[in-house]
N, C-alpha and C positions, 0 to 999 in steps of 0.2 A: 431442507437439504434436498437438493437434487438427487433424481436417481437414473439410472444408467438410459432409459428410454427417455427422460427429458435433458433440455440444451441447458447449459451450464453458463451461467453471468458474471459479470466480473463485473467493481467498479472502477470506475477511472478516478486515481487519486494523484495527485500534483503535487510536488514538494516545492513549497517555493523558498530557495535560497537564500543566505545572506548577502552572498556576493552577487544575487541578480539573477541565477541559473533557475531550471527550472525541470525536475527532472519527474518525470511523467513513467507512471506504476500501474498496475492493473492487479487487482486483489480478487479472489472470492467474495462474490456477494453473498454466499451462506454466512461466512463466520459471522461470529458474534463481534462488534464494532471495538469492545475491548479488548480480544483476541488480534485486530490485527495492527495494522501500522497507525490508525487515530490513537486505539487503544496506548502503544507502546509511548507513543508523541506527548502523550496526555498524561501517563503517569510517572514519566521519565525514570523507571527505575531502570532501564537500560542506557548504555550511553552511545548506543549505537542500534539503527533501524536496518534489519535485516528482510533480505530476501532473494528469490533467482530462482532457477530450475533445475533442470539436471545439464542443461550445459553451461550455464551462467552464473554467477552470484553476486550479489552488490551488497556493499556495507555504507552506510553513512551517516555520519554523527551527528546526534541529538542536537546538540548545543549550533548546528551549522544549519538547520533550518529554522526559515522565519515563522513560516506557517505553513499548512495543508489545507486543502482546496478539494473536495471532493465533487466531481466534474458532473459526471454520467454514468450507465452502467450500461453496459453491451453484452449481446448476448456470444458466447463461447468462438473461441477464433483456436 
């Protein structure tokens, strides 16, 4: 876990579509990998992969992604 004096990571995670789209996420690199969107994708007890910020939010459904692609990780933007 980062803490306030060190830079904060994210990794770059890719939803790749059924329809061909491709919708590109940036998560916390702390959490634990079942905690966040691999996790949810993997256990499907959700039928929908959430996330967003405080001015944002995105939903979209389980069953519409083919797979996930975890890219990169960068540091804090």
């Amino acid at each position: 876990m980062s803490t306030p004096n060190e830079p904060k990571y994210y990794q770059h995670i890719e939803l790749h579509m059924k329809n061909g789209e491709v919708v590109h996420v940036y998560e916390d690199y702390d959490i634990p990998v079942e905690d966040g969107i691999v996790g949810d994708f993997k256990k499907k007890k959700k039928k929908y992969i959430e996330w967003g910020d405080l001015f944002v939010g995105y939903v979209i459904p389980l069953d519409q992604i083919s797979f996930i692609a975890i890219t990169d990780v960068r540091q804090g933007f």
